[in-house]
C-alpha positions in Angstrom: 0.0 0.0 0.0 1.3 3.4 -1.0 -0.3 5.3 1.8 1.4 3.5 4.7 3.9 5.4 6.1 7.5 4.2 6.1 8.7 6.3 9.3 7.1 8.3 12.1 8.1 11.4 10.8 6.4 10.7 7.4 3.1 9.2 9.5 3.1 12.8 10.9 3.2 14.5 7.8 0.1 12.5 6.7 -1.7 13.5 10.4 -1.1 17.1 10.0 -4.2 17.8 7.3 -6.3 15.9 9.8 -5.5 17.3 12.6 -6.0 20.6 10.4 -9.7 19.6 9.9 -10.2 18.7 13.5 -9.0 22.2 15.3 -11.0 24.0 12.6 -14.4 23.3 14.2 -12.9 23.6 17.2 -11.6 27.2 16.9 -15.2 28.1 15.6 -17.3 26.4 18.6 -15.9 29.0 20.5 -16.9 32.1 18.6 -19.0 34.3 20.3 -22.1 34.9 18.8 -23.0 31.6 17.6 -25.9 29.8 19.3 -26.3 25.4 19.4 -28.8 24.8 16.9 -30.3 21.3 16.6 -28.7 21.5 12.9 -25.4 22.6 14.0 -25.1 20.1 16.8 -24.3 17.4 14.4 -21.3 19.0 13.5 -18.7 17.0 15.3 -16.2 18.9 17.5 -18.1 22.5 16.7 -20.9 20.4 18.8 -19.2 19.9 22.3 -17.1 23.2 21.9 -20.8 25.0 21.6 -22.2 22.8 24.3 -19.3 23.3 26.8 -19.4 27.0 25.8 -23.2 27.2 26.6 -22.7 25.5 30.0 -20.0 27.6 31.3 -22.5 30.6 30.4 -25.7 29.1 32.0 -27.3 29.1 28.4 -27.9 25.0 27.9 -30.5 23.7 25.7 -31.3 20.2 26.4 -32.4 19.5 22.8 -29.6 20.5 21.4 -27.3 18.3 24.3 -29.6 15.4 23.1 -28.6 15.8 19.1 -25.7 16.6 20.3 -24.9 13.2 22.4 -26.6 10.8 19.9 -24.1 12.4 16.9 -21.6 11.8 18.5 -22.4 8.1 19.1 -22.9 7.8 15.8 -19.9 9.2 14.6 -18.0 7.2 17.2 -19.9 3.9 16.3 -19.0 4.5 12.5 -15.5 5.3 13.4 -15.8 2.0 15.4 -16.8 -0.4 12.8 -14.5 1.5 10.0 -11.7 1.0 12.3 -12.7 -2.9 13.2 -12.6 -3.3 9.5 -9.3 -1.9 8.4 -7.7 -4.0 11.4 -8.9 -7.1 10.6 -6.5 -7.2 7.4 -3.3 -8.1 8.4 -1.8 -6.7 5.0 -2.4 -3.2 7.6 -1.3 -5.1 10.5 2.0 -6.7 9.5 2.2 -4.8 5.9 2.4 -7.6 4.0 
């Protein structure tokens, strides 16, 4: 496989886009000004950034904790299974 790194600092260079992706939400959750919609609370990270944001002010919206909570299993269910998957092969396991 061409995408498997052949050193840790090459497996970094492939982590830093992601990592990119991740801290963008991030950043943004804590914007003031935005409110936890049910819509925006299935955007992972933005979603807990807002929710943690809206605690710490005394603002919280249970609705929008629930959409919240049950994204986020989703997500990590998905991730879950996807990573389950990949493991299994042992072409990832012992790069055969």
């Amino acid at each position: 496989m061409s995408w498997v790194p052949k050193s840790y600092k090459e497996g970094q260079s492939y982590l830093t886009p992601i990592v990119m992706l991740a801290a963008f939400p991030a950043v943004v959750g804590v914007l003031p000004g935005l409110e936890l919609t049910p819509a925006l609370a299935l955007i992972p990270i933005f979603n807990v950034c807002q929710i943690i944001k809206e605690i710490f002010l005394g603002e919280f919206s249970r609705v929008a904790y629930a959409v919240a909570f049950v994204a986020n299993l989703a997500y990590a269910a998905i991730g879950y299974f996807v990573a389950t998957g990949i493991f299994k092969s042992e072409s990832v396991l012992f790069r055969v």
